[in-house]
C-alpha positions in Angstrom: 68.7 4.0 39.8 68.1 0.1 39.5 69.4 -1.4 42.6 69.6 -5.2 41.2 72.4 -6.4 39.5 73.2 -5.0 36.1 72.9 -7.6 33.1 76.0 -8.4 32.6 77.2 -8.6 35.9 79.4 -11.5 36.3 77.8 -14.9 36.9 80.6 -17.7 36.9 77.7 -20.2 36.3 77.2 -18.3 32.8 80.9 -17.8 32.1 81.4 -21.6 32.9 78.8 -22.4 30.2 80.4 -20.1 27.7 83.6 -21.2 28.3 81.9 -24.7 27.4 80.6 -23.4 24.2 83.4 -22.0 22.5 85.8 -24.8 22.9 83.3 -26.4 20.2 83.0 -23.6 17.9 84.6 -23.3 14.7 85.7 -20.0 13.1 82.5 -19.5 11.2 80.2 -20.2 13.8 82.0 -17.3 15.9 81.8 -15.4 13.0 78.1 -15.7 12.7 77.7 -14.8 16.4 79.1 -11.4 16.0 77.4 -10.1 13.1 73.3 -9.8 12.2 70.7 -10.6 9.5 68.4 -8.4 8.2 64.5 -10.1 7.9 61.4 -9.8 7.0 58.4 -11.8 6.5 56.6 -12.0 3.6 52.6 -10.7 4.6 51.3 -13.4 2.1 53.2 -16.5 2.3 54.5 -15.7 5.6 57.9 -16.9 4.5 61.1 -15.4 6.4 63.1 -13.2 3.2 66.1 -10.6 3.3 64.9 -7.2 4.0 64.8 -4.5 1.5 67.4 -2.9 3.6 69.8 -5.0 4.5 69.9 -8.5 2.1 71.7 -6.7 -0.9 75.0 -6.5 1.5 75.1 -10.0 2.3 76.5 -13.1 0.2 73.3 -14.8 -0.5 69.6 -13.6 -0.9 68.7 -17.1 1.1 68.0 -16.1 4.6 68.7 -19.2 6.1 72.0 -19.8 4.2 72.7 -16.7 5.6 72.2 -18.5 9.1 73.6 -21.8 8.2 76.3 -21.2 11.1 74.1 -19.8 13.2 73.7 -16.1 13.4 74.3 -13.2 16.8 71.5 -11.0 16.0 68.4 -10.4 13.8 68.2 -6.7 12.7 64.4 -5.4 13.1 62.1 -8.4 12.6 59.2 -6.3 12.9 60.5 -2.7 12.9 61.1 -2.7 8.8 57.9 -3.3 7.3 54.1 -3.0 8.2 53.4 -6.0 9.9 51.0 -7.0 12.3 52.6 -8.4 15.5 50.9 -11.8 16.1 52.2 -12.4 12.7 56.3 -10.5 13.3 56.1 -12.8 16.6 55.3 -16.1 14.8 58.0 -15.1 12.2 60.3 -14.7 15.7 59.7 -18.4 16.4 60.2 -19.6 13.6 63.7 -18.1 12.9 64.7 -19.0 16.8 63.5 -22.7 15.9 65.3 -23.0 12.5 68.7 -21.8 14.4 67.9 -24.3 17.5 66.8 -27.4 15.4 69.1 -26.9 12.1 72.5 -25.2 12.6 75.0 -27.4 14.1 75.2 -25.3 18.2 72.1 -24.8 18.7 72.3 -21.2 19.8 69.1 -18.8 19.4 69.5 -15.1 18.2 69.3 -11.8 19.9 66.1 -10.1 18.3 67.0 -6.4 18.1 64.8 -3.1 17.1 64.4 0.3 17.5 62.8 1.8 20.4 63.7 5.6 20.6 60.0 6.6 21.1 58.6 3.3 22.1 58.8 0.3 20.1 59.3 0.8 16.2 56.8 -1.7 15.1 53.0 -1.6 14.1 50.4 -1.8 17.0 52.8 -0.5 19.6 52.7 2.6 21.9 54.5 5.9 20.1 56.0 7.7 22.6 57.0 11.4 22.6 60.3 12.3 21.6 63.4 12.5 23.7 63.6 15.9 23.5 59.5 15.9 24.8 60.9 13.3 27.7 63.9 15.9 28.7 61.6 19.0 28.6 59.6 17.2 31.8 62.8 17.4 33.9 60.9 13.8 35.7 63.5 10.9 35.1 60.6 8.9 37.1 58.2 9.5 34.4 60.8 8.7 32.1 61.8 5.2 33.8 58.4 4.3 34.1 57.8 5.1 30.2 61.3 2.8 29.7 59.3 -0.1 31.6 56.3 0.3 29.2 58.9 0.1 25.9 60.5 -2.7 27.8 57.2 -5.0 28.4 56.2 -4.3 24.7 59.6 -5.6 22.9 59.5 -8.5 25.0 56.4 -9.9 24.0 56.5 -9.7 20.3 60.5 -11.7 21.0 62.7 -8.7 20.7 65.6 -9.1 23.3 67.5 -5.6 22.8 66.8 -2.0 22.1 68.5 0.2 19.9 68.6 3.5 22.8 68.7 5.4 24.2 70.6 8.3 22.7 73.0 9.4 25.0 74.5 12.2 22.9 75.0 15.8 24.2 73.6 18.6 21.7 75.1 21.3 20.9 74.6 22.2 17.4 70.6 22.9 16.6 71.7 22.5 13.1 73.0 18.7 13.2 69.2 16.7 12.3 69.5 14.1 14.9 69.4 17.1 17.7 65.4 15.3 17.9 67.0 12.3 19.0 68.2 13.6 22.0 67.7 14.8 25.5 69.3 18.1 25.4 72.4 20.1 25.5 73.1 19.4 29.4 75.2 15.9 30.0 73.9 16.1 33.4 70.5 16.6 32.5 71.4 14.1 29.4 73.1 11.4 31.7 69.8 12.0 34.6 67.3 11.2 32.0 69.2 8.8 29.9 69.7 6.3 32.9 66.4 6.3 33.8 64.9 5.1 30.4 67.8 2.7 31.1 66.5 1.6 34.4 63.1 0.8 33.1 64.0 -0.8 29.7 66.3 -3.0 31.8 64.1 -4.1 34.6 64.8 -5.8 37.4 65.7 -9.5 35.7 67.5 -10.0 32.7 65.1 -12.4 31.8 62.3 -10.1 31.4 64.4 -7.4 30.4 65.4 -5.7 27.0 69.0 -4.6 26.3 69.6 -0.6 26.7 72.3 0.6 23.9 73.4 3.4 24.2 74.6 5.7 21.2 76.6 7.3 20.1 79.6 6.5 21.7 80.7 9.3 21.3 81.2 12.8 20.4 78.8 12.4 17.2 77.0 15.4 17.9 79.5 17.8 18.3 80.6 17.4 14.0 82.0 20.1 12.4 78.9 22.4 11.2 76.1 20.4 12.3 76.8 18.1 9.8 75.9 14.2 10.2 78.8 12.1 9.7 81.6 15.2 9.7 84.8 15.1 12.0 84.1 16.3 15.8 86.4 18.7 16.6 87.0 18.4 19.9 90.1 17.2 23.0 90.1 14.6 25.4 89.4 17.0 28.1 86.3 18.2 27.0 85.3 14.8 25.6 85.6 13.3 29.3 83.8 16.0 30.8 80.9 16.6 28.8 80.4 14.3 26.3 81.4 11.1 28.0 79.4 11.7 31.3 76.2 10.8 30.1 77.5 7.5 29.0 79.6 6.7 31.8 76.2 7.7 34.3 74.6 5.5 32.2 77.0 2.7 32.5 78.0 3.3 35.8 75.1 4.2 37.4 72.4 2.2 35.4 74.4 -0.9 34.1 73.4 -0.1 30.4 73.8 -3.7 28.6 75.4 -2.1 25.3 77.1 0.5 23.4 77.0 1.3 19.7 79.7 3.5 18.1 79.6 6.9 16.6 79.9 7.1 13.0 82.3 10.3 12.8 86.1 10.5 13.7 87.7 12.3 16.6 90.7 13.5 16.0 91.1 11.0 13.0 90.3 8.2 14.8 87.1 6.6 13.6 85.1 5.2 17.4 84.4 1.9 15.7 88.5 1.4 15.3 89.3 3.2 18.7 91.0 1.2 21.4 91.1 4.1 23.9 87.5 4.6 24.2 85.6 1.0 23.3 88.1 -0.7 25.8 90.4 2.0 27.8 87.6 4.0 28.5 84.5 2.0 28.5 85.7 -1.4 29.5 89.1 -0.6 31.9 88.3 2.5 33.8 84.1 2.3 33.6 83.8 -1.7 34.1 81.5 -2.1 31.4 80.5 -5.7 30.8 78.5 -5.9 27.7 78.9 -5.4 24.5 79.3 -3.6 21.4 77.6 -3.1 18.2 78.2 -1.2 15.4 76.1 1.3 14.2 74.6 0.1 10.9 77.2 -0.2 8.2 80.3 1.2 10.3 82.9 -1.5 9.9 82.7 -1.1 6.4 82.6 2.3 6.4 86.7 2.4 8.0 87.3 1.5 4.2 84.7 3.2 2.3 84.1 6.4 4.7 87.4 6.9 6.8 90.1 5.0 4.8 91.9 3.8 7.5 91.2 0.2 6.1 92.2 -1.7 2.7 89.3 -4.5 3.1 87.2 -6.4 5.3 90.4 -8.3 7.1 91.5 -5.1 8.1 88.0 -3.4 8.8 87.3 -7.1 10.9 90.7 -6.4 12.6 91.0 -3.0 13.5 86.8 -3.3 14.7 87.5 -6.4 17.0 91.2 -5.1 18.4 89.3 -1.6 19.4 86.9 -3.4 21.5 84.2 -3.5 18.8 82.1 -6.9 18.8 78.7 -7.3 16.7 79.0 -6.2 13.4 74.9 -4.6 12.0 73.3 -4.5 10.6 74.3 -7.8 7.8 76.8 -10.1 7.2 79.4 -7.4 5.8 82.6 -8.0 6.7 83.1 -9.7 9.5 81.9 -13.2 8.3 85.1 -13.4 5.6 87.0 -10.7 7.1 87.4 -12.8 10.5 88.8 -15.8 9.1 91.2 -13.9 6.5 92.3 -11.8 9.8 93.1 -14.9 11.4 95.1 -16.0 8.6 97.3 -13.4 8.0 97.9 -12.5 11.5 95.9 -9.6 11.8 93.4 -10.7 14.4 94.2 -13.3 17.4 92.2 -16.0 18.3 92.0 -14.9 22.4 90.5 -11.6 20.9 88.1 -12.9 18.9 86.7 -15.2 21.2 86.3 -12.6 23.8 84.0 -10.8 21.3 82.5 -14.2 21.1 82.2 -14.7 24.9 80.4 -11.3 25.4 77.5 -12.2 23.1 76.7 -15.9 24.0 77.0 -14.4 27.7 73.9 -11.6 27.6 72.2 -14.4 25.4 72.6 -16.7 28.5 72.0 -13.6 30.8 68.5 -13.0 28.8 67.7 -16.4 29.4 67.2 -17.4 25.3 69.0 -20.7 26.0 66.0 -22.2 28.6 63.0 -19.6 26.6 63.5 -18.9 23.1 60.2 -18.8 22.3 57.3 -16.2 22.6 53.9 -16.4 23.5 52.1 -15.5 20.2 48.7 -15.6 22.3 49.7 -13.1 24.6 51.1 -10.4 21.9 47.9 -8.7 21.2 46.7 -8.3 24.9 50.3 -6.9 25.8 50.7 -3.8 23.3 49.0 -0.6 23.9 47.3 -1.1 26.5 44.7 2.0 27.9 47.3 2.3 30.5 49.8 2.6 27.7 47.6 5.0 25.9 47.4 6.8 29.5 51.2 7.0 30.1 51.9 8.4 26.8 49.5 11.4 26.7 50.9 12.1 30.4 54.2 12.1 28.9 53.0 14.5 26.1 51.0 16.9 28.7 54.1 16.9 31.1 56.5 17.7 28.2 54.6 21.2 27.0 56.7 23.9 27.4 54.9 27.2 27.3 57.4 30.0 25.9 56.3 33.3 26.0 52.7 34.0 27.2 50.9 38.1 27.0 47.8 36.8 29.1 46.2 35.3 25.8 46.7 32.1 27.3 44.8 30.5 28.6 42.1 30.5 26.2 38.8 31.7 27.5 36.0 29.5 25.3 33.2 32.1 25.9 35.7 35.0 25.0 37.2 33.3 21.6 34.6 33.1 18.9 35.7 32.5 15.8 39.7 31.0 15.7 41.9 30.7 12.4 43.6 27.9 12.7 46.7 27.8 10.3 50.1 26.2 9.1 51.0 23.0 7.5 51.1 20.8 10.8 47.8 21.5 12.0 45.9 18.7 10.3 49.3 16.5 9.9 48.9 13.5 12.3 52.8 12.5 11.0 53.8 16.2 12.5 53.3 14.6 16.0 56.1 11.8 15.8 60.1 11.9 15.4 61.9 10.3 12.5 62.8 7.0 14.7 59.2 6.5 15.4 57.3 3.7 13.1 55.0 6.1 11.7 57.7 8.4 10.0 60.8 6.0 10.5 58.5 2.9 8.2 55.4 4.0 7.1 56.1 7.6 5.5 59.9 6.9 4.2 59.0 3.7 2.8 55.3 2.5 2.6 53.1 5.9 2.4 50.4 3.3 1.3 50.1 2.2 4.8 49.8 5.8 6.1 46.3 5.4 7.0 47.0 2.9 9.9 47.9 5.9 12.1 44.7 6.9 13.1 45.7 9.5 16.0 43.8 12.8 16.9 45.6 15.7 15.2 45.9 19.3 16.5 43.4 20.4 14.5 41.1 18.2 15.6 42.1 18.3 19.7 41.1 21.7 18.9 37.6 21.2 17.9 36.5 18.9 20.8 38.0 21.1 23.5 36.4 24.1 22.3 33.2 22.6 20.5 31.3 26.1 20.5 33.9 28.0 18.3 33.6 28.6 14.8 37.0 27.1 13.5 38.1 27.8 10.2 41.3 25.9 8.5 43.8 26.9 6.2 47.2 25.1 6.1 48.3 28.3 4.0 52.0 26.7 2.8 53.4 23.1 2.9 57.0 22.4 5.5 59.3 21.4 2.8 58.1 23.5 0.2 58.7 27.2 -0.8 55.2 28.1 -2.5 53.4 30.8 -0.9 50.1 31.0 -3.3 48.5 29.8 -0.1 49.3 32.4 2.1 46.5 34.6 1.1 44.2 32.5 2.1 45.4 32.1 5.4 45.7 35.8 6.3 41.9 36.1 5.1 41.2 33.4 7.5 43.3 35.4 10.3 41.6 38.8 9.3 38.0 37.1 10.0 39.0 35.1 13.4 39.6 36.5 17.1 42.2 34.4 17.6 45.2 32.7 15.1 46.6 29.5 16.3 49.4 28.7 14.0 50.7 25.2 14.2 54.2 25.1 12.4 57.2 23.2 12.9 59.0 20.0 10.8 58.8 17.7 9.0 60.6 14.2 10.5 62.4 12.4 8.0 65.5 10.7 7.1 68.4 11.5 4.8 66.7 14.3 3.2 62.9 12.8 3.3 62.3 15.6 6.2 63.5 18.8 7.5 64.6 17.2 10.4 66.1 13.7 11.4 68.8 12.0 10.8 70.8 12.6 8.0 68.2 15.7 7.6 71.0 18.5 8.7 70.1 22.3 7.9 72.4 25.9 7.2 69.5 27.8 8.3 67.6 27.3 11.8 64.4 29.6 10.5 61.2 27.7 10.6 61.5 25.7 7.3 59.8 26.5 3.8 57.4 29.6 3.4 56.4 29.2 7.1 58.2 32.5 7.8 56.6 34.1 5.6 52.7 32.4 6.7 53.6 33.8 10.1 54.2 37.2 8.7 51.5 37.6 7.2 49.2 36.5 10.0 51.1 38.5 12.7 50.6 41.5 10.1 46.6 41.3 10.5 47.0 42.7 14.0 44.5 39.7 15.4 46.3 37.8 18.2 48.4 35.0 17.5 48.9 31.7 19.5 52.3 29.6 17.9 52.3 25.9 18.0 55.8 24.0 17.5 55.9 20.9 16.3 59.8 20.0 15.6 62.7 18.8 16.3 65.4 21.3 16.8 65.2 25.0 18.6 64.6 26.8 15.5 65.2 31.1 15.2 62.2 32.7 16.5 63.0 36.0 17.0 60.5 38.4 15.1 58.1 35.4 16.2 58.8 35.7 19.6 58.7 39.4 20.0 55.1 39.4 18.3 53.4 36.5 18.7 50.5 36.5 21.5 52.1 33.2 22.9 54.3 30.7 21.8 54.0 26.9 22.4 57.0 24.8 22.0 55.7 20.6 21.2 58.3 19.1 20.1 57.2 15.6 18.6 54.6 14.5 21.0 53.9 11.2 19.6 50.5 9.7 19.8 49.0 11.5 22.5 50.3 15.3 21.6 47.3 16.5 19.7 45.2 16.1 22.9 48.1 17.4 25.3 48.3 20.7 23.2 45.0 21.3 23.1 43.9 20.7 27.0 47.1 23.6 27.3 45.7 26.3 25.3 42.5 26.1 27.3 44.0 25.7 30.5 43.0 21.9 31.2 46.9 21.6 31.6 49.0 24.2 33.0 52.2 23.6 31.7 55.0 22.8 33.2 57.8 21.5 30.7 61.2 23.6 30.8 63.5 23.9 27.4 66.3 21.3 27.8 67.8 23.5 24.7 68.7 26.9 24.0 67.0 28.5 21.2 69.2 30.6 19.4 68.7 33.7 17.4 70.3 32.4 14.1 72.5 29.6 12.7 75.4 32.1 12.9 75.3 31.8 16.8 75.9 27.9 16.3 77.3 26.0 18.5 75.2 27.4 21.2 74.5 26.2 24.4 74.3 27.8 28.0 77.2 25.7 29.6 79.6 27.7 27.7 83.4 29.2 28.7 83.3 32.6 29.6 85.0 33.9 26.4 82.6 31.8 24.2 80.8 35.2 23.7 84.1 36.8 21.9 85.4 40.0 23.1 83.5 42.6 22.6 80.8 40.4 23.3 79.0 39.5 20.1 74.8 40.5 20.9 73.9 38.0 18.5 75.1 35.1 21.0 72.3 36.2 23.6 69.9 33.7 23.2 65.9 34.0 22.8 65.0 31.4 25.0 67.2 30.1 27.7 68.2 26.7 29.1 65.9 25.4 31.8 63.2 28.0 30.6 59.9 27.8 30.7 56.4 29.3 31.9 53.3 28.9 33.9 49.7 30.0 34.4 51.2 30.0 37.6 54.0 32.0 39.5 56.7 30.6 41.9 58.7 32.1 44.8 61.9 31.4 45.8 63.1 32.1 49.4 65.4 31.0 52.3 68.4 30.0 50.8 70.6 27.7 52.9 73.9 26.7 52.1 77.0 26.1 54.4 80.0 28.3 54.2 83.0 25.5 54.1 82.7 22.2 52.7 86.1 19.9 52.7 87.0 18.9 49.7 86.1 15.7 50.3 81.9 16.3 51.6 79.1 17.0 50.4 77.4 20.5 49.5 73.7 20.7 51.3 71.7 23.8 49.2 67.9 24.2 50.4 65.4 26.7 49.9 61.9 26.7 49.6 59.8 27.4 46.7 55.8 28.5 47.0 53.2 28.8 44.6 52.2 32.4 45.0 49.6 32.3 41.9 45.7 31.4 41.7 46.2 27.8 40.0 48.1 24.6 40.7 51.1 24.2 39.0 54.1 22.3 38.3 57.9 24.1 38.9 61.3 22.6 37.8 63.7 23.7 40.8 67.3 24.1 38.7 70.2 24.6 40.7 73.5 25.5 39.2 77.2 25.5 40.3 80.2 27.3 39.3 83.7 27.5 39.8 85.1 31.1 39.1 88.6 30.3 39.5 90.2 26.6 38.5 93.5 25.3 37.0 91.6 24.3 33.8 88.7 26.7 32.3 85.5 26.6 33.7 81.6 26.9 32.0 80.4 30.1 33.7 77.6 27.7 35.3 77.0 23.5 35.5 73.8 22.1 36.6 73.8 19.7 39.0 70.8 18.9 40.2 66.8 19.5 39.9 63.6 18.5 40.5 60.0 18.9 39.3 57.4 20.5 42.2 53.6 19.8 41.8 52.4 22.8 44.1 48.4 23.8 45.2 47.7 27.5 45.1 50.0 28.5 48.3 51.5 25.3 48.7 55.3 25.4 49.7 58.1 22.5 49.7 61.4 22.8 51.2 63.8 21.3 48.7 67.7 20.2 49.7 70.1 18.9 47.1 72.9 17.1 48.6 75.4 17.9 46.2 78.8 15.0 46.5 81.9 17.7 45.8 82.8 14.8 43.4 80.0 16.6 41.2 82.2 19.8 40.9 85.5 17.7 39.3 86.4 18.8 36.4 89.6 16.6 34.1 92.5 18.6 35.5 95.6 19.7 33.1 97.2 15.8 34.1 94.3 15.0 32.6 93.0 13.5 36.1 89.5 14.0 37.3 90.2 16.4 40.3 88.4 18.6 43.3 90.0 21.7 44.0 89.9 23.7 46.9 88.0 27.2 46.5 84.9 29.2 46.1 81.6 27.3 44.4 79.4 29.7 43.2 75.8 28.8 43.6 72.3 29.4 42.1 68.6 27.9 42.2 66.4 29.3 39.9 63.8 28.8 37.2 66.3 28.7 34.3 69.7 29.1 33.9 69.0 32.7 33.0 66.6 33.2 36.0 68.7 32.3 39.2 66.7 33.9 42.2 68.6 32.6 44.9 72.6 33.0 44.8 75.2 32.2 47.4 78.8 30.3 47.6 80.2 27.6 49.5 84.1 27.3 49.6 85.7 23.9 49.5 88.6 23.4 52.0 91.3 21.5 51.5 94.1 19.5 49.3 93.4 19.1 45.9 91.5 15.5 45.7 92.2 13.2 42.9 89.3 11.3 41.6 90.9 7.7 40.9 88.6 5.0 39.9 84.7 5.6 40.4 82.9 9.1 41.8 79.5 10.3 42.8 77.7 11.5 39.9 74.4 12.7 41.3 72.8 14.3 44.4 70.5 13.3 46.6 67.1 15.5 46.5 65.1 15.8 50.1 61.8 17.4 49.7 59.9 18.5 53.3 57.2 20.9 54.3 58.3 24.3 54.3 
């Protein structure tokens, strides 16, 4: 974790200054500093306008009356439109210098975009997905791809990054499942506060602000569906859907938190007292602040009812602990002051909201550098290092699901190849919805769509094997159920040696895709008439290789029982094209492990392999087995486990030390994620039947061994007891290290000894991994 001080830590020198600042402030100009304007420059005139998006929600289409008190934030200068950098970072200056030179204060604006997959602008690196950075199981990779996003925001002028996602999956049919790094909140919280640690960087004023989203419980709604209730208690909340955030607070520092949109219990988060300041600010000590998610103070009137107007929303918002209202001026620029006037809002509250903004713009450094360097944009995005980190990321991330020897490919074996399926030849099939190519280009200027010039699958495939005759038919479209194609595609198969079928999603927002936000599905089969394209291939008897390119773990059973070898992709971003390709021939042995379950139909939903022991129902229902487990994954490699060590009492109060050692036994070098799982079989409050708590990812020669320790704090087997305290309890810990959560090949127990341990104030979160020649 980042060992410097957090962001916001406190700096009496800063608060002094704040404290300074305020006393001159009227209402309005606190007003302005705790809500955002939505721009965009005109590519002709170069004139700063309201964006498309977000000027319609505001009182005037003039930007800079919009600003004529100043203004907190600006909502995705360059992550809305096209634009070309140099140009989005001159547009940068000249906003910061109409605020510095014209408004009354002074004060510059926090420049805010997107940065889920890397930076959501034109000319910047496109990362893999999150789900792609989870299935590496290498939080180093991941910090050191967070450093990358961090240097690239900070040279066009943006200040503040809009992720990670910290959200726990559970639901494959909720669309924003691609936004996230799995089902585990250990796993979740690991990888989360490293991209935290390298977006922050070492110096605030170098760094970009992490927020984290969404806080919380937003992807745990009632059928998958975006926006619906979460059904779920306090207890459960706490243990798994909180933890991410709070190791990303804690443990990281994480500059900001954005709300969740649904309600809990009927509380909306954006109105909720007990988690944006009980939780997050009094037990955590969290020191930044809070935005909204875009649109959700208005939304307790218009969504949740539990407000009569923008007074109220204002109120209710800024009492919870809510301070930065995005992504326009909505409400809180005449709510705040009608508040004030009829009592509903005090003047100590708002001006801590106030205080907490001018103190990370301070922190950042905007007040002694507003500016950018517009000469040194172009030299600082994308770099061939960039380029570098992102296919590693991509190769890493392959996941290799079932395998009957085909793989490898064998170029002088493998004559003629079929390749098939509508994201073969798709070079938007490679990125997630919050990336700029699907996110801004295809939802809203498909003109531009030719800008992302990226090798495709397709095309990886021809320059890694150059000899083969490779014929194409897409055969059917992702969001479309015609199947006139089809035909054509199983001629194609008929002909070939080999079939590799690339299939998968479509990213896209609010309906636009298959998958995304907003994108929600009732059935997890592969979407469209791919079903049906996969059939008929698999019919033709020649063997065939499946490609995935999505975003949730979709139903692959009949698929997985037939096909010759199944790939799993993900969105791989710029580099995945390549990265799937050097795996089928064996330039890559993969080494990426599921941080999902893939289920075997929507009717098994919520699934998830941390589950209670009577989640199964009784009789046990078959259809809950899963096809592929947590943690799972193959190699053109094998891996043997041996020499467990573990002690046989622990008090209460130590620390669990689990070793073994873990060999390469194959003929290639390879890559094994070491999972090790913990258990409680008998506690006041019911248990998961198994918790990871700690891993790591093994590069290992052909007979190579490593001897591998996890030191595991007992403060990692706690649990929210029935007093709704985090507790240890004395007893037997049931523990496995394994391949997967459903291939544990070393078991054993410890048992803790002693009184039952209240956890009050802060705890140990993660272990300590030795590695050492076996």
């Amino acid at each position: 974790m980042n060992e410097s001080e957090p962001v916001f830590a406190p700096n009496p020198i800063i608060d002094r200054r704040v404290n300074e600042l305020i006393a001159q402030m009227t209402v309005a100009e606190k007003a302005a500093q705790l809500t955002s304007v939505w721009l965009t420059v005109d590519p002709t005139s170069g004139e700063v306008a309201p964006s498309q998006f977000g000027g319609s929600q505001g009182t005037t289409t003039d930007p800079w009356e919009q600003m004529r008190h100043g203004i907190g934030e600006v909502t995705r200068p360059l992550g809305s439109q096209p634009i070309d950098p140099v140009d989005g970072a001159r547009m940068v200056n000249t906003i910061q210098r109409r605020l510095i030179e014209t408004s009354r204060l002074g004060i510059p604006a926090i420049m805010h975009e997107e940065c889920l997959t890397g930076p959501m602008f034109q000319g910047a690196t496109s990362f893999s997905s999150p789900l792609n950075m989870a299935s590496t199981w290498d939080p180093d990779l991941v910090r050191r791809v967070g450093d990358v996003i961090r240097r690239q925001l900070r040279v066009v002028g943006a200040h503040q990054g809009l992720a990670p996602v910290a959200d726990v999956a559970r639901d494959a049919r909720w669309g924003r499942v691609e936004e996230t790094f799995g089902e585990d909140p250990f796993l979740v919280g690991t990888m989360v506060s490293a991209y935290v640690d390298g977006l922050q960087g070492t110096d605030a004023t170098t760094g970009i602000i992490a927020t984290l989203k969404h806080f919380t419980g937003y992807s745990f709604s009632e059928g998958g569906r975006n926006f619906a209730p979460a059904h779920v208690g306090r207890r459960e909340l706490a243990d798994v859907f909180l933890l991410p955030f709070e190791m990303a607070v804690r443990d990281a520092g994480a500059g900001s938190v954005m709300n969740a949109y649904q309600e809990i219990d009927g509380e909306p988060p954006a109105a909720s007292r007990w988690l944006l300041t009980e939780v997050l600010r009094e037990q955590w000590g969290f020191e930044g602040f809070v935005v909204a998610d875009y649109g959700a103070v208005g939304f307790l009137r218009d969504l949740h009812g539990v407000a009569a107007d923008s007074a109220e929303c204002a109120a209710k918002a800024l009492r919870a602990g809510l301070d930065v209202e995005l992504p326009t001026p909505a409400e809180f620029p005449g709510g705040i002051p009608d508040a004030l006037d009829r009592g509903l809002l005090d003047g100590a509250t708002l001006d801590t909201a106030v205080a907490r903004v001018l103190r990370a713009k301070f922190a950042l450094g905007l007040f002694d550098a507003p500016y950018v360097d517009v000469e040194a944009v172009a030299a600082g995005l994308d770099t061939e290092a960039d380029r570098a980190l992102a296919a590693e990321l991509a190769r890493s991330s392959i996941t290799l699901l079932t395998n009957d020897g085909t793989l490898p490919l064998d170029p002088a074996a493998v004559c003629r190849i079929a390749v098939v399926g509508p994201n073969a030849d798709a070079v938007m099939a490679l990125f997630g919805n919050y990336s700029f190519e699907n996110h801004v280009v295809s939802s809203h200027f498909p003109d531009a769509a030719g800008m992302v010039d990226v090798p495709t699958v397709l095309s990886s495939i021809r320059s890694a094997l150059p000899d083969a005759a490779i014929h194409f038919v897409p055969g059917v479209e992702v969001m479309s159920g015609e199947t006139a194609g089809i035909a054509a595609a199983v001629a194609a198969a008929q002909a070939a040696d080999l079939v590799i079928a690339v299939v998968g999603d479509k990213a896209g927002h609010f309906g636009t895709g298959t998958v995304g936000e907003g994108s929600d599905a009732v059935d997890l089969s592969l979407p469209g008439a791919q079903p049906e394209l996969l059939k008929g291939v698999l019919d033709t008897g020649t063997p065939v290789v499946v490609v995935l390119l999505s975003g949730r773990p979709h139903a692959l059973g009949f698929v997985a029982e037939r096909a010759a070898a199944v790939v799993a992709a993900w969105f791989p971003g710029q580099g995945g094209g390549a990265a799937v390709a050097d795996v089928l021939v064996g330039k890559v042995n993969p080494g990426g492990r599921t941080p999902v379950t893939f289920s075997r139909s929507a009717g098994a939903m919520p699934a998830y392999y941390n589950h209670k022991r009577l989640a199964r129902g009784f009789p046990r229902v078959e259809g809950f087995r899963p096809v592929f487990p947590f943690g799972h994954g193959l190699s053109y490699t094998s891996f043997e486990y041996t020499d467990l060590a573990l002690p046989v009492t622990v008090d209460v109060a130590g620390e669990i030390a689990v070793g073994c050692t873990v060999t390469n036994v194959g003929d290639r070098a390879g890559d094994e994620v070491v999972q090790m799982y913990l258990a409680d079989p008998e506690a006041s409050v019911v248990q998961p039947v198994r918790l990871l708590k700690g891993f790591v990812r093994l590069s290992l020669g052909v007979g190579e061994s490593q001897r591998v320790t996890f030191r595991v704090p007992t403060d990692m087997m706690s649990f929210t007891g029935l007093e709704h305290q985090r507790v240890v309890e004395p007893g037997e810990i049931n523990v496995a290290i394994g391949a997967s959560s459903a291939d544990l090949r070393l078991v054993g127990s410890v048992t803790l000894v002693g009184a039952v341990r209240v956890l009050d104030g802060d705890w140990r979160r993660t272990p300590i991994v030795a590695l050492g020649s076996a």
